[in-house]
C-alpha positions in Angstrom: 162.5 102.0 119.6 162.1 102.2 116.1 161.4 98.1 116.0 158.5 99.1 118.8 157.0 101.7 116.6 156.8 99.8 113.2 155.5 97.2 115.1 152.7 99.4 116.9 152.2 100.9 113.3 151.6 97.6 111.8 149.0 96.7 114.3 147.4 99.5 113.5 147.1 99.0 109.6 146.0 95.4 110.4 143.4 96.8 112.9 142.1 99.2 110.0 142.5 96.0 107.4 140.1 94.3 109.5 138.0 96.9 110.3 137.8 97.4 106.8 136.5 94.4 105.8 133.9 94.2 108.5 132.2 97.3 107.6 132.8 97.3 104.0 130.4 94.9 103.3 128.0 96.3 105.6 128.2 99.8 103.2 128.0 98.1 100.1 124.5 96.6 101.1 123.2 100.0 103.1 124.6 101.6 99.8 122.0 99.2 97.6 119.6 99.9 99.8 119.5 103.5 100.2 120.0 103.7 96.0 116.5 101.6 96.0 114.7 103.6 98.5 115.8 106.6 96.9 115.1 105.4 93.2 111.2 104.1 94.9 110.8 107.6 96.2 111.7 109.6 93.2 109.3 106.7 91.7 106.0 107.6 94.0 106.8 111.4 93.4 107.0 111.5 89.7 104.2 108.5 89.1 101.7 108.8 92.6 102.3 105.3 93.0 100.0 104.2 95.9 100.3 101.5 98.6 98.0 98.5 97.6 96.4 98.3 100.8 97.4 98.7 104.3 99.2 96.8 105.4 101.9 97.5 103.1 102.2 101.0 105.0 103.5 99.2 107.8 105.8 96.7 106.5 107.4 100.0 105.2 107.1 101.8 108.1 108.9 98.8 109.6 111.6 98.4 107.0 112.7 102.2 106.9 112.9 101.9 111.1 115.5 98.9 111.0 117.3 101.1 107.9 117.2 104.2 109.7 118.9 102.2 112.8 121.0 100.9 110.6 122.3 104.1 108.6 122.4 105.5 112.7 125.1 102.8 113.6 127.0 102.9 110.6 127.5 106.9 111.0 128.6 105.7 114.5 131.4 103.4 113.2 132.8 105.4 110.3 132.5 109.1 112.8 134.5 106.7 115.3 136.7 105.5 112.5 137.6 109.4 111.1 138.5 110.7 114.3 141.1 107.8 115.0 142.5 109.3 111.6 142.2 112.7 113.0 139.9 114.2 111.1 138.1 117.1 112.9 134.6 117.3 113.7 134.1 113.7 111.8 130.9 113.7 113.9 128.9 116.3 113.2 129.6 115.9 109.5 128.2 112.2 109.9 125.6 113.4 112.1 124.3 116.0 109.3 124.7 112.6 106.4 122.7 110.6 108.3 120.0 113.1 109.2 119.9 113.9 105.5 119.7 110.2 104.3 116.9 109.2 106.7 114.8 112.3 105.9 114.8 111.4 101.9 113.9 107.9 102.9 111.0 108.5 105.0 109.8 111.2 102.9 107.6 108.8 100.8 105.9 107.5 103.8 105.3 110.9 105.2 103.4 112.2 101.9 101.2 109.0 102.5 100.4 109.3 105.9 99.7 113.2 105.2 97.6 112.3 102.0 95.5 109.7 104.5 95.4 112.2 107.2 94.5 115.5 104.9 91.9 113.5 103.0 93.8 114.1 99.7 92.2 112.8 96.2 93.2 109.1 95.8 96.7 108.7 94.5 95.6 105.1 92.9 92.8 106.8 90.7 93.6 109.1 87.6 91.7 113.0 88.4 90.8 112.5 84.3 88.7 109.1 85.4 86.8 110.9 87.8 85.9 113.8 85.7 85.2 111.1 82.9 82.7 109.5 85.7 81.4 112.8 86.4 80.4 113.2 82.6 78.8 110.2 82.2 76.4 110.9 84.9 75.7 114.2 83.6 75.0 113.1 80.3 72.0 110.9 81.3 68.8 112.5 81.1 67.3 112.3 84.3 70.5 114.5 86.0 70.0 117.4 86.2 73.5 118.2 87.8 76.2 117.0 89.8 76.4 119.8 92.7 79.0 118.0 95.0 81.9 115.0 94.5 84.3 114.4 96.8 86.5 111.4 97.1 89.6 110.5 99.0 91.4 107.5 100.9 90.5 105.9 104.4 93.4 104.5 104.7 95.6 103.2 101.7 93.7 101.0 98.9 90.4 101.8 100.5 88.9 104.8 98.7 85.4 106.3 99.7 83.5 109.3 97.9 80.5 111.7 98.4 78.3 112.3 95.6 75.2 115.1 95.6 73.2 114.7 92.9 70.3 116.9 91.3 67.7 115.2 89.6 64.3 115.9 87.8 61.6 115.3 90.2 59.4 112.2 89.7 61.9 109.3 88.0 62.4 106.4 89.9 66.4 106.8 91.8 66.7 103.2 91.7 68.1 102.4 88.6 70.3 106.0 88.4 71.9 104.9 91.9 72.6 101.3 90.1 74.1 102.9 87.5 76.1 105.5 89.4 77.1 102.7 91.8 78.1 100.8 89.3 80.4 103.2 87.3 82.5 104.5 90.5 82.9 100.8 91.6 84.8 99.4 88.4 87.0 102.5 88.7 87.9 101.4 92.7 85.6 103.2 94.7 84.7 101.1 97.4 82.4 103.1 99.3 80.0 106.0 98.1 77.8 107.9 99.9 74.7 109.5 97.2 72.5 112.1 98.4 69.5 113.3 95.4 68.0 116.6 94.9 64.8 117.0 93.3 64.6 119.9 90.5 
């Protein structure tokens, strides 16, 4: 009896020694992973970093969807793994560490998306550049005043603006819609809309 159950016992610590060193590996890389998503979003919050364009929206959409599926199944395996050591409600508790780790990973994408969505102020352009645009156009002598400016991004790396304009009455707009042109496309304003008000 006592041979039976040392053996059973040893089974079982060689089942655990192999389960062990399947899934170990498999933590150490979704540990990695989850320290560099979490270091990129603490990244984006502090800095605003932007997506480039995009398509890299979707590539990250992607790659947090296979690491959310992964954290899922690796909750799975170690909630299976605690309650075969009898540890009571080893589910739930993984349940609510899972939930928690996929919400701070998707958070990032969901402040893009809502930024997109909401029609925030572009993330990839400094608010002190566009006020520094804004006062070079009102310095020039034939604006009178800039009564509207609105700018924000289509989707990510594609940023648009509205400009109203008040001008004295009789100069010719053409070389003043050059210039403003000009100044809001070097700063990475693809599109602008200008509308001009005589004085």
């Amino acid at each position: 009896m006592k041979e039976r159950v040392s053996i059973i016992v040893t089974d079982l610590s060689n089942d655990y020694s192999l389960l062990l060193e399947i899934i170990c590996p498999f933590f150490t890389y979704l540990k990695t992973t989850c320290y560099l998503e979490f270091f990129s979003y603490i990244h984006n919050m502090q800095y605003a970093a932007a997506y480039r364009k995009a398509e890299d929206m979707n590539y990250h959409s992607v790659c947090l969807h296979v690491i959310s599926d992964s954290i899922r199944s690796a909750g799975l395996i170690l909630a299976s793994w605690l309650l075969s050591l009898g540890v009571e409600n080893a589910e739930v508790l993984c349940l609510g560490l899972v939930s928690v780790t996929v919400f701070m990973l998707v958070m990032p994408l969901f402040k893009a998306t809502g930024g997109v969505l909401l029609q925030m102020a572009p993330p990839n352009i400094p608010s002190s550049a566009l006020s520094k645009c804004l006062r070079q156009i009102t310095s020039r002598e034939d604006v009178t005043e800039v009564l509207q400016a609105r700018f924000w991004e289509v989707v990510p790396g594609h940023t648009v603006g509205s400009l109203r304009l008040q001008v004295k009455s009789g100069i010719d707009e053409r070389p003043l819609l050059q210039y403003v042109y000009d100044v809001y496309h070097d700063l990475g304003v693809q599109d602008l809309t200008l509308q001009t008000d005589y004085t």
